[in-house]
N, C-alpha and C positions, 0 to 999 in steps of 0.2 A: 647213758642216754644223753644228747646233742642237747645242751638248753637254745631254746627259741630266743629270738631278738628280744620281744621284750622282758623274756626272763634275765636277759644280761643286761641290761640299759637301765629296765624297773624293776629292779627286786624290791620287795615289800620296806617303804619306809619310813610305817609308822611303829611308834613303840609307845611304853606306857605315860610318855612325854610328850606324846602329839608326832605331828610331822615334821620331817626335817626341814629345812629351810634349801631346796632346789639338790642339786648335785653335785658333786665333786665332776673333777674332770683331769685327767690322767693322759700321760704319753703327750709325744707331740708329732705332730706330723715328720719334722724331723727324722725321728726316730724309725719312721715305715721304710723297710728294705723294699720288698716286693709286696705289697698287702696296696690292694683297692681300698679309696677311702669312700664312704656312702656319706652320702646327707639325705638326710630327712627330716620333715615337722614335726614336734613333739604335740601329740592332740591331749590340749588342757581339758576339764572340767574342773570349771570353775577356781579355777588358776591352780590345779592339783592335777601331775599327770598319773600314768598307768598304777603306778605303784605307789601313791598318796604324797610324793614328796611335792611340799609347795614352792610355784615359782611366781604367784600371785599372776596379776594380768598388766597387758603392753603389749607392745610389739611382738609379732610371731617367734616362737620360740622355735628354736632348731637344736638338732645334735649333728655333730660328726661325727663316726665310729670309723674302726677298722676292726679286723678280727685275725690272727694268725693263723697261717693257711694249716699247717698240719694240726694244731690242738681246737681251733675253731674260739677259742678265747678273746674277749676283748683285748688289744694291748694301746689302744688310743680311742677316748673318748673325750669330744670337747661340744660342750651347752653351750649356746648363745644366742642369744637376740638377732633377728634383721635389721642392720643400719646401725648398728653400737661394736665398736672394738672391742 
């Protein structure tokens, strides 16, 4: 079975520790042979996105992702801010 966007981007990130502190971020664009890169806004509540990880509040958060065309897998995922390097 194909996991959905946000099964790959928010997988569950709380544990019996609380929630993690935002995401890692993986690949580099670099790295995309043929692979589309998407952007899109990550939608907080209350500075906690889909899958509990906290990224507190500020400026619009974003991801970039890609996905490998035949396995459908993330291989590049990058979190950030609008207007921050």
């Amino acid at each position: 079975m194909r996991k959905s966007k946000k099964e790959l981007l928010f997988p569950n990130a709380v544990s019996s520790w609380g929630a993690s502190m935002g995401r890692m971020n993986f690949g580099t664009e670099c790295d995309l042979k043929n692979g589309r890169v998407y952007d899109s806004t990550v939608v907080l509540n209350q500075g906690y996105d889909e899958g509990g990880a906290y990224f507190g509040h500020g400026k619009e958060l974003r991801v970039k992702y890609s996905r490998n065309i035949e396995t459908k897998e993330l291989n590049y995922v990058e979190f950030y801010r609008v207007g921050e390097n």
